[in-house]
N, C-alpha and C positions, 0 to 999 in steps of 0.2 A: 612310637616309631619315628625316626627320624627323614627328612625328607629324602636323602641321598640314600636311605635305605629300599624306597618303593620302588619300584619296578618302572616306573615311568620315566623315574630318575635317570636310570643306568641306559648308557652308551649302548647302539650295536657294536656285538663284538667282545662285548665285558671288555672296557680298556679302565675303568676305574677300578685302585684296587679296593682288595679286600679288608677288613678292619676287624678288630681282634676279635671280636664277640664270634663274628664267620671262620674266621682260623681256627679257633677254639672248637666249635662245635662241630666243625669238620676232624680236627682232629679226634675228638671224642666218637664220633661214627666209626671214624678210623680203627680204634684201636677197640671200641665195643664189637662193631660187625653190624649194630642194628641201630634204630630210630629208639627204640625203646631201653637200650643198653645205654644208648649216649646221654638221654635224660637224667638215669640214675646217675650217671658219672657229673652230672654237671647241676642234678637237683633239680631237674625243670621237666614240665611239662613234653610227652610227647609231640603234642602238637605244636608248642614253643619249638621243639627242635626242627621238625617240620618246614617249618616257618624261613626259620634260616637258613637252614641245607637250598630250600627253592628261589630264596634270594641269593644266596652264594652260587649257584649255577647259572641263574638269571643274569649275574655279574658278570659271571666267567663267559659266558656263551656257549657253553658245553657240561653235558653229565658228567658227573663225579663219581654217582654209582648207578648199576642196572639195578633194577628191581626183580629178587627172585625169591616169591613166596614170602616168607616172612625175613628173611635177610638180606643185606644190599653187598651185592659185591662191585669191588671199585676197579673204573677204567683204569687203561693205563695212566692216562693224564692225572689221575688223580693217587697212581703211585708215585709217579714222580715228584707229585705237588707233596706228597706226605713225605717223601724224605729231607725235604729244602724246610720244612714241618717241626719234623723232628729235630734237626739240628736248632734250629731256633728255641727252643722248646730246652735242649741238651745247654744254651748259651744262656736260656734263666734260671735254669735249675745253677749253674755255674755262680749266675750274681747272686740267686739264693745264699749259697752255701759259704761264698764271701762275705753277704753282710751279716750271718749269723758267726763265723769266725773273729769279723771285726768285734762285733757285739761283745764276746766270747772272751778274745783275744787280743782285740785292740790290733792295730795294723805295725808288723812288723817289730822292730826292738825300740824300744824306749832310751832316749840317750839322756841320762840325769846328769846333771854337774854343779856341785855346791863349793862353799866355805867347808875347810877339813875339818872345822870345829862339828857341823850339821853331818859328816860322814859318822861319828861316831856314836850317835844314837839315833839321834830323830830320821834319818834316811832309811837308815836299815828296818826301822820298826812301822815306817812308813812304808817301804816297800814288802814288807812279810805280812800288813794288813791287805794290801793291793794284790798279792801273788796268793792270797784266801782265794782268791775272786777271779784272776786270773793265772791258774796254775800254769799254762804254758808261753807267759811274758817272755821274753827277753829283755834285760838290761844291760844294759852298758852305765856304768859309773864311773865319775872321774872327778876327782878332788882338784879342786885348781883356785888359786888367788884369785884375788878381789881386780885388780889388774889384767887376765889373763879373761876372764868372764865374760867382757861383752864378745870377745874374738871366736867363743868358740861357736853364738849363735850367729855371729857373723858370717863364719865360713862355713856352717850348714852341720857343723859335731855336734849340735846340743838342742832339746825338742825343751827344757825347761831345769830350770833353776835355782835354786835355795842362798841366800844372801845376807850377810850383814848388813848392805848398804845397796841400793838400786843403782845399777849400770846405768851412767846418763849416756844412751844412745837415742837417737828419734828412732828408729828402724825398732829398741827396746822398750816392752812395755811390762811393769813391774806392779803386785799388790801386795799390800803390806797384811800378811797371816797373823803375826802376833808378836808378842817381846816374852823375852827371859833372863833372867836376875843374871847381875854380874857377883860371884862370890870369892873370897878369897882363900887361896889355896897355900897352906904352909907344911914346910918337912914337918916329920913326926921330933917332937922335941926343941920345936923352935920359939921363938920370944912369944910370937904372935899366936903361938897354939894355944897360950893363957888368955887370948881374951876370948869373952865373949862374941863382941862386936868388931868389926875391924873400920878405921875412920883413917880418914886421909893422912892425918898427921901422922899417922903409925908410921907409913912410906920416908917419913920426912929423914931421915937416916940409914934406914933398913938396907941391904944389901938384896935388889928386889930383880926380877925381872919385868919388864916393861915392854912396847910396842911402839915401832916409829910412828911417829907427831903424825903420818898422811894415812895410818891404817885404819880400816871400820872403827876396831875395837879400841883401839886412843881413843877417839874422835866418842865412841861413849863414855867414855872415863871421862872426858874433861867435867861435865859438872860431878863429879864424885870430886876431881882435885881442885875443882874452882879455879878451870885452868889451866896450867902448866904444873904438873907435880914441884915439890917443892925441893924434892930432889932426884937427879935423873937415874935411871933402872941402871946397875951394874952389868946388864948383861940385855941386850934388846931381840925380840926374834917376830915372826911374820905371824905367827899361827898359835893360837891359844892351846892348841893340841901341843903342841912343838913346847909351849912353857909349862904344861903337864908335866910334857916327861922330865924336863930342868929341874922341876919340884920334887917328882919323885926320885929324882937325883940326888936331891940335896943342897940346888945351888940357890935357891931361897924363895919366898913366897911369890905367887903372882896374881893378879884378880883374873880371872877366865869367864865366861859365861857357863851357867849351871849343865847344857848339852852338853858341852865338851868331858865332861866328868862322867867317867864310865865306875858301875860297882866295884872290879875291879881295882882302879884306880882309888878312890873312896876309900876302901878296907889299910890304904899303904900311906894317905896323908890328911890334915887335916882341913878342914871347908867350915870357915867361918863367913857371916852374911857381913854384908860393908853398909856403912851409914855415913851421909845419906845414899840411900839405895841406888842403883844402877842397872841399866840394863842393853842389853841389846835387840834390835830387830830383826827380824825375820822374814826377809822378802824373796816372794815368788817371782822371777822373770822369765817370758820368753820371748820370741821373736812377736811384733803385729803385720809382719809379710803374710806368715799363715794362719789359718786356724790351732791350736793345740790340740794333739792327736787327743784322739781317745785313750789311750793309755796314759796318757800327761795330766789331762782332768782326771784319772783315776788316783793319779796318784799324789795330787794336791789336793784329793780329798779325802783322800788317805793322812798327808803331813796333817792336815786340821784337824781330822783325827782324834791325831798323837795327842795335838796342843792342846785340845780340849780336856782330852782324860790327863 
């Protein structure tokens, strides 16, 4: 027993308050009717409860209940003190039920925003391993450049991120998940559909499609071209998705990263590997202002996952 628990301790007048264990076990009297009923409900000792009910009164300065026969009926003081009681009681059952939601549910909508290349497989298959788990998520998804990215955790749109290249922000904190092959994609019936292997010099002529000199995806092709290709893309665009569909157009091969290639896609053109090999990375960002929600680690442990299998 604690000092401020004795009796010697407490104030005339009971002006110290009361402390949970006293709450507690008043309320349990409360809603049993009896010394004996409140024990069961609390797993203790009759005389345990005993104990506290006389120090809870002894605190307060006044009875809480009459003693009648084998049941205690409660003053009025002590209805009033039971509704101020309950409502405390109604306001933990409340956080209960919140942090078994969070648990559950993760707190509100998850806002994801990647490279369009990582929209086309690895997001979705990483958000359908995460909504096993949490069926009533909310997402918000949004494909956006490599340029556009640090601004959306800046102005508060985006809880985490999927990346060719780490956002150099201080306020941005980025870890590198993993890489995947860069391979090359050619119309059905083209020069380069005969080779096995596809090698830099294949580009050296080719009517190809390419990626400005400042994008992620350049910027991994340089050691495949040793450099500066040796001849520039006929046709240049932002998004390795975006030279997908150019290929399945028709208007000539381009290297992509292996996500961006959906089955779909696959079935309409041809995918040869490049030598020497290439690849791009895969980086997780999000802000280091906050914690990442729980629903954000679910689901970067979801994309790792994917990477894994």
């Amino acid at each position: 027993m604690h000092d401020d628990d004795s009796p010697s301790a407490l104030t005339p007048g009971g002006s110290r308050p009361l402390n949970l264990r006293q709450i507690e076990v008043f309320r349990a009297i409360m809603m049993s009717g009896s010394i004996s009923g409140a024990g069961r409900m609390l797993h203790v000792s009759q005389p345990a409860v005993s104990r506290v009910l006389a120090l809870t009164e002894s605190r307060l300065g006044y009875a809480l209940f009459e003693r009648t026969r084998s049941r205690l009926v409660p003053t009025p003081e002590a209805r009033r003190l039971y509704g101020e009681v309950e409502q405390v009681y109604g306001g933990i059952q409340r956080v209960n039920d919140l942090a078994a939601s969070l648990a559950r549910d993760g707190a509100g909508m998850l806002r994801v925003v990647s490279s369009a290349t990582f929209g086309q497989r690895l997001v979705p298959q990483a958000l359908l391993r995460m909504r096993r788990r949490n069926e009533r998520s909310r997402i918000d998804y949004r494909s956006v450049t490599y340029d556009e990215l640090a601004g959306y955790f800046l102005t508060g749109r985006a809880d985490v991120g999927l990346s060719m290249s780490p956002p150099q922000h201080p306020n941005l904190s980025s870890t590198l998940l993993g890489t995947v092959p860069i391979v090359c994609l050619a119309p059905r019936g083209h020069e380069l559909a005969g080779h096995e292997v596809v090698h830099a010099g294949d580009f050296s002529c080719a009517q190809w499609i390419g990626y400005p000199p400042d994008t992620p995806l350049s910027r991994a092709l340089a050691p495949f071209f040793g450099g500066e290709p040796a001849c520039a893309p006929a046709v240049e665009v932002h998004s390795p998705v975006t030279a997908c569909a150019f290929v399945l157009q028709g208007l000539g091969p381009a290297l992509v990263d292996r996500w961006c290639v959906t089955p779909e896609l696959a079935g309409h053109v041809e995918i040869r590997p490049v030598e020497p090999p290439a690849h791009v990375q895969i980086w997780a960002t999000h802000t280091n202002l906050a914690p990442i929600p729980l629903l954000g680690r679910r689901f970067l442990e979801a994309v790792s996952q994917v990477l894994a299998d």
